[in-house]
PALUMNU-105247 format. One record per residue: residue in three letters; x, y, z of N, C-alpha, C in turn. Coordinates in steps of 0.2 Angstrom, whole numbers, plus 5000, padded with zeros to 4 digits. Layout:
% PALUMNU-105247
AlaXYZXYZXYZ...
END
This chain:
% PALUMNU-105247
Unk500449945000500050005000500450065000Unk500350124995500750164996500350215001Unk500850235007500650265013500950315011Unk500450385008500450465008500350475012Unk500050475018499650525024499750465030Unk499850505034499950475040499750505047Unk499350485052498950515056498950505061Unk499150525070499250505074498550505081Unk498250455084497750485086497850445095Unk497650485101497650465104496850435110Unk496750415111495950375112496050405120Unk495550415124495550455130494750445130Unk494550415137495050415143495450335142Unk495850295146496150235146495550195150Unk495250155146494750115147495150035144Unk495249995149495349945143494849895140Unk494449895146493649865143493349895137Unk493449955138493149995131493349995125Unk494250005126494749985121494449905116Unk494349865120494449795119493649785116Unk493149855117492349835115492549845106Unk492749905107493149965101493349895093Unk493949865099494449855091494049785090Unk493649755096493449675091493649625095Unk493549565094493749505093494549495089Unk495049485093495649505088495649575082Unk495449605087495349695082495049655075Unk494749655075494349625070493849695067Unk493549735072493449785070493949845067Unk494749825068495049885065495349845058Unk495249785057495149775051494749765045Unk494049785046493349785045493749865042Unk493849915045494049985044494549985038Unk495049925041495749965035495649945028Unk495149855028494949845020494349895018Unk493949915022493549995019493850025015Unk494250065020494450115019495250105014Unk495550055014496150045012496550085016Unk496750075022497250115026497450055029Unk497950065032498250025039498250055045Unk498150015052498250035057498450015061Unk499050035065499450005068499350045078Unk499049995082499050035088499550015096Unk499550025099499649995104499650045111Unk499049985113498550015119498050075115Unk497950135120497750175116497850215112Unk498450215109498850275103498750225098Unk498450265090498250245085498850275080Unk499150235073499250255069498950245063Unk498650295058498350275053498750295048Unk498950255041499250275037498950255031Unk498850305024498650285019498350355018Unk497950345010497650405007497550455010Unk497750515010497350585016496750585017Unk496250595010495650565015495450495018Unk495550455014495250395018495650395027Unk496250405028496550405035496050485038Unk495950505038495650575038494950515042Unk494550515037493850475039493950425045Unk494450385042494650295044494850345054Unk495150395055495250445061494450435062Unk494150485062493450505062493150465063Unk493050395063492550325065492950285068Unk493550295072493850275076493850325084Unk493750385082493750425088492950395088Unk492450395083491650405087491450325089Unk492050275086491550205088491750215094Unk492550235098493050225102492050255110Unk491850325107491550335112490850315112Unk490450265107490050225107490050185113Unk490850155111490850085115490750095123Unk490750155126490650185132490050145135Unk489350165129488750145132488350085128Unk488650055121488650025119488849955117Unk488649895115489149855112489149865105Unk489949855103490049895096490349825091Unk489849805086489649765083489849765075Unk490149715070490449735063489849775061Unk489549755060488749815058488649895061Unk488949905068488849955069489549995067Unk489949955065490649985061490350005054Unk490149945053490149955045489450055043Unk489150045050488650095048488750165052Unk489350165056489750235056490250245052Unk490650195047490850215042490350265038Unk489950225035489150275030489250345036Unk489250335039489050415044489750465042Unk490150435042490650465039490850485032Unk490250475029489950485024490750475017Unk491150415018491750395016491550375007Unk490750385007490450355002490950404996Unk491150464997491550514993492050484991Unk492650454994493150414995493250364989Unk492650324991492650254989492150254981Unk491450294982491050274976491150344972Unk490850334964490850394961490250414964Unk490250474963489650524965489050524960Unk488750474956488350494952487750484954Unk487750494962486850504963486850594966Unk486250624965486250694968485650684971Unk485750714979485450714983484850774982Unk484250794986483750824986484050864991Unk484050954990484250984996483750995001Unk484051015007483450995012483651095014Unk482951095014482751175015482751195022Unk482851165026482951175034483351135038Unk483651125042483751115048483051065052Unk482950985051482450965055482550945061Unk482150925068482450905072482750825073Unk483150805074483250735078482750705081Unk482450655076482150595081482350545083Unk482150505087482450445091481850385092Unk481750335090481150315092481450225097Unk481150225101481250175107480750135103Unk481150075105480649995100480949945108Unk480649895108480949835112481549825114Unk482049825106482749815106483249855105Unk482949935107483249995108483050035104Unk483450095102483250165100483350155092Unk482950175090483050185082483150275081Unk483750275078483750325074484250345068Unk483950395065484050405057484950405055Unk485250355051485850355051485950405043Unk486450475046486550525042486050575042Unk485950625036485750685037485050665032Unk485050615027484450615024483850575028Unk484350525031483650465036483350525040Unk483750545045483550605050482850625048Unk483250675044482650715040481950685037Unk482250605037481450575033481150545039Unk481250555045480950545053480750605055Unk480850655055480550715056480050735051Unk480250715043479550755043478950685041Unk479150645042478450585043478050615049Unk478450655056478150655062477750725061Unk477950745055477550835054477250835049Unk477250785044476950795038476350715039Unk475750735034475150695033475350645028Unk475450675021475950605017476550635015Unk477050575016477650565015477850535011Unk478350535005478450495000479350495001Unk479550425000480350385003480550364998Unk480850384992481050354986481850344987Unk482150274984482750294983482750194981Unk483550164982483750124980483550064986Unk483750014985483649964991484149994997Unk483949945003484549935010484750005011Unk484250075009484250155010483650165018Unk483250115019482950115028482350155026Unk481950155019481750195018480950165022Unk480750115021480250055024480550045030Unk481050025033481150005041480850075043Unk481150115042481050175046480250195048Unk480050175041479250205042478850175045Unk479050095044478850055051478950095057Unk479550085059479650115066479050195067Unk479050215064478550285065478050265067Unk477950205062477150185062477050155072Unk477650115072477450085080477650135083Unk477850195083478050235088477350265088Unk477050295082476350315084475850265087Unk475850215086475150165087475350165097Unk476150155097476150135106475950205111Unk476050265105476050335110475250335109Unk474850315104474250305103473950385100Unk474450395096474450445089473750415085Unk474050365084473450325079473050255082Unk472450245079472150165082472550105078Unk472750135073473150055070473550065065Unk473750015061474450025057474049975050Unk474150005045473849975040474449975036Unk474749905031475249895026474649885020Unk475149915016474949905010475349895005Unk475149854999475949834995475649784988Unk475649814981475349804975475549714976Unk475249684975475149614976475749564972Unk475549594965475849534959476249614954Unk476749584951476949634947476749674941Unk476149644939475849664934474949684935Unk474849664940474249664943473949634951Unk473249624952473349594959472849534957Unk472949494954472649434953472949374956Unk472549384962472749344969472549264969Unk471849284969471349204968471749164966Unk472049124963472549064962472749054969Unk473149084973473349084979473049044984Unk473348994987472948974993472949014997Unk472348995003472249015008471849085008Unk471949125015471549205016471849235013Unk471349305015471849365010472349375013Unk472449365020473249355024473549345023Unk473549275020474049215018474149235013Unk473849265006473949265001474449344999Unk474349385002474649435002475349425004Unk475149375011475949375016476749385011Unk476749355008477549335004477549405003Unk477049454999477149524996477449575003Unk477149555008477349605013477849575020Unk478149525016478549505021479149535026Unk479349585020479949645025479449695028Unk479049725028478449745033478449695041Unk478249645036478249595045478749575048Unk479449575045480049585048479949635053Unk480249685050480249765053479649755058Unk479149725059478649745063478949675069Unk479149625068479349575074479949615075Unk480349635073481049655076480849725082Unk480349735082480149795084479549795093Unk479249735088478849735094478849655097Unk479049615093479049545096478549505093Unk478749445089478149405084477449405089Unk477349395096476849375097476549435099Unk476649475102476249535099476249595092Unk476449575088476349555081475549535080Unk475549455081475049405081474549435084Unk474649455089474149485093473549515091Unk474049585090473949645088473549635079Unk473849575074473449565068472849535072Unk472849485076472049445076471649505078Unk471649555082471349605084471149665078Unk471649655075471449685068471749775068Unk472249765076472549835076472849855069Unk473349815069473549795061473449765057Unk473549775051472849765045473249755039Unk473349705036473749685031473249695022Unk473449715019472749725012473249755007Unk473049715000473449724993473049794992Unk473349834987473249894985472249884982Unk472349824978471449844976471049834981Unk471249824988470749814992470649904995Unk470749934995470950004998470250054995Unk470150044990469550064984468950064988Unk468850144989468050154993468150155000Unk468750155003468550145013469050235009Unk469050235017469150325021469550295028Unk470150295026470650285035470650325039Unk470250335044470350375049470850355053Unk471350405058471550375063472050325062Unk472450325056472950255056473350275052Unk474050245053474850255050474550185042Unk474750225038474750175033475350205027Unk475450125028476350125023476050085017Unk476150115010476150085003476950095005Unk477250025002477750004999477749984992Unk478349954990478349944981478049974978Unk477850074980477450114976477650104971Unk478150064967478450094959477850044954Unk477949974958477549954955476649954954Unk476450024958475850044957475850084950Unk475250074945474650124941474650184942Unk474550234938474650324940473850314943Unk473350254942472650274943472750234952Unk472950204953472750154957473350204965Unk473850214961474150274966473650314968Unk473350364963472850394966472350384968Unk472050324969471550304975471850274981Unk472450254982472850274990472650334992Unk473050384989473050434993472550474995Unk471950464990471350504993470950444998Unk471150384999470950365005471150405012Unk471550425011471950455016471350515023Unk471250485029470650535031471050585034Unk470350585043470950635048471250575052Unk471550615057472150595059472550535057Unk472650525052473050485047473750495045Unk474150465045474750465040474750425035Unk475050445031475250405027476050395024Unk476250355024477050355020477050305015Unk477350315008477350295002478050285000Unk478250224999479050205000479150174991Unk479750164989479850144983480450164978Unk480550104973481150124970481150154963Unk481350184961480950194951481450174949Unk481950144950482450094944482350034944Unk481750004950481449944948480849934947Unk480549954941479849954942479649894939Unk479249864938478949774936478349794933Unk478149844932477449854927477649834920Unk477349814914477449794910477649874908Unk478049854902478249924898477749964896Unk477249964895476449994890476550024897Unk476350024903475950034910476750114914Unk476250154913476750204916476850184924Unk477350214928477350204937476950234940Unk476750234944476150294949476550324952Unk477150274954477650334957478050384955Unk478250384949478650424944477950504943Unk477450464942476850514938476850544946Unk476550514951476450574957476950614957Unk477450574960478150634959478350704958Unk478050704950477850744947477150804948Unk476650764948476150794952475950834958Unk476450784961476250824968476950854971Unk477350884967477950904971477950964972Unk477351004971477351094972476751104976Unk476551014980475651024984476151024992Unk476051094995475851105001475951045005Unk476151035012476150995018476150905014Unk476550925009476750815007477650845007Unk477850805010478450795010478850745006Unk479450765005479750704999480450715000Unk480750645002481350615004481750554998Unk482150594996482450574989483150534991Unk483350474995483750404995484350414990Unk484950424990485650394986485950354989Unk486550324983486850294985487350284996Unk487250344993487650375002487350345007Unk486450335007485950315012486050255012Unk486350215008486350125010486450105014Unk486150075018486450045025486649965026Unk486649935021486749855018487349845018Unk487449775015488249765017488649805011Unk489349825013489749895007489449865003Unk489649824999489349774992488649814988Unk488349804992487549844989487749924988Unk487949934991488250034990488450024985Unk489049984982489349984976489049974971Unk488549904971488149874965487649934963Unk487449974969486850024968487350084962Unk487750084965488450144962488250114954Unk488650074954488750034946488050044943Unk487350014947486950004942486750094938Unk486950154943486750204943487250234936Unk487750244938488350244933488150214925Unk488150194926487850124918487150154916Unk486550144920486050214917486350274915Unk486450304917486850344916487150354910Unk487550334906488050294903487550294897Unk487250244898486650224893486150284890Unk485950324895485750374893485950434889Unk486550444891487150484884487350464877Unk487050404877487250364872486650384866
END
């Protein structure tokens, strides 16, 4: 490795349990770092040296001092390495830049939302901001790439309202089959049948609150599972409702979600528009609202890049490459 830049850093106060939370199982943690980042680190005890690229040792510094003060009240995990590196936003570093973020017009508050298995909060400066304005805005639209937290997050909102008792229930929604919702083939209930389409929903909802009240909460009907054509004609009052896979909605079929929408309702609309599965003839609902609704008053809109991935490095880069290549393709 040619070592340009070299960095010296000392870790304070002298914890060695801390120290030893820090580096890992055989610093296992500060090698998770150096192949990231391509640096080396060489420590003993509390004094760090980092050597390699200016910026990368620069960052590779930067997520070294903040896991070091994590580990204080934390246990610090290859996952939580891998997702304060992204916080370090080292995506500059490593990927080309060819996604452009939406600028955010203000300064929003910090939210944190407590679940069973601890705090959820927004990693970087766009999740953030797509957790404050779920909590201030009526609908909310979350577009971006996969493993960007776009869906966990709005879950979590969702159960932070229904346990503060913001709302009476939490309704998933999610277009069924990729070209239409022609379900009947399907064994069993409209539960059963729907299930597979909203399975990362019922994830996020068991990591959150625990499979049996989950169970609980659907047999009671607090929670309420329903393909997009079921939606047609009812008026939500009082409930978090999440359409996922918007891209593979209709421009007609997106607009009768949203005017379901009553009072005291939320609504969040989550989705990718570089994978949409409607036949080619079939526009996106979510492309076409986008558009329509992006100068309508009190709807807020949260635009996902590359930088927001939270999945393993892998996926930030393949997201990178697919982005790059569109791209590419479109010049052409």
């Amino acid at each position: 490795m040619s070592q340009t830049y070299s960095q010296h850093i000392q870790l304070t106060p002298d914890n060695n349990a801390r120290l030893a939370n820090f580096c890992g199982e055989r610093d296992g943690h500060l090698r998770q770092i150096e192949q990231r980042l391509q640096v080396e680190i060489a420590n003993r005890g509390h004094e760090f040296n980092v050597n390699g690229f200016e910026p990368a040792v620069k960052a590779a510094c930067a997520v070294i001092e903040n896991l070091f003060n994590a580990a204080a009240t934390e246990q610090i995990t290859p996952e939580a390495v891998h997702l304060a590196m992204q916080d370090a936003t080292i995506d500059q570093i490593l990927l080309e830049p060819v996604a452009v973020e939406q600028p955010v017009e203000a300064t929003l508050p910090a939210v944190a939302i407590k679940t069973k298995h601890g705090t959820i909060r927004g990693r970087g400066k766009n999740q953030q901001d797509y957790l404050a304005k779920i909590f201030s805005h009526d609908i909310n639209f979350g577009v971006g790439p996969a493993g960007t937290g776009k869906t966990y997050l709005a879950v979590a909102c969702a159960v932070e309202a229904l346990q503060t008792e913001q709302v009476r229930r939490i309704i998933l929604v999610r277009p069924a089959v990729e070209a239409g919702e022609k379900l009947g083939f399907l064994p069993g209930n409209m539960a059963q049948k729907v299930d597979p389409y909203l399975r990362p929903l019922y994830d996020a909802l068991y990591e959150m609150l625990g499979f049996d009240k989950v169970e609980k909460l659907i047999e009671h009907q607090i929670i309420e599972i329903a393909p997009l054509a079921f939606m047609r004609g009812r008026t939500l009052n009082d409930a978090f409702i999440i359409l996922d896979e918007a891209q593979n909605t209709t421009t007609e079929q997106i607009k009768m979600f949203l005017t379901r929408v009553g009072f005291g309702s939320t609504a969040v609309v989550t989705g990718d528009v570089t994978q949409i599965d409607l036949p080619s003839a079939k526009q996106s609902g979510l492309t076409h609202v986008l558009e329509v609704l992006k100068d309508v008053e009190g709807i807020s809109f949260t635009f996902f890049g590359v930088r927001d991935v939270v999945r393993h490095p892998l996926v930030q880069r393949i997201v990178a490459a697919y982005e790059l290549y569109d791209k590419k393709q479109q010049s052409l």
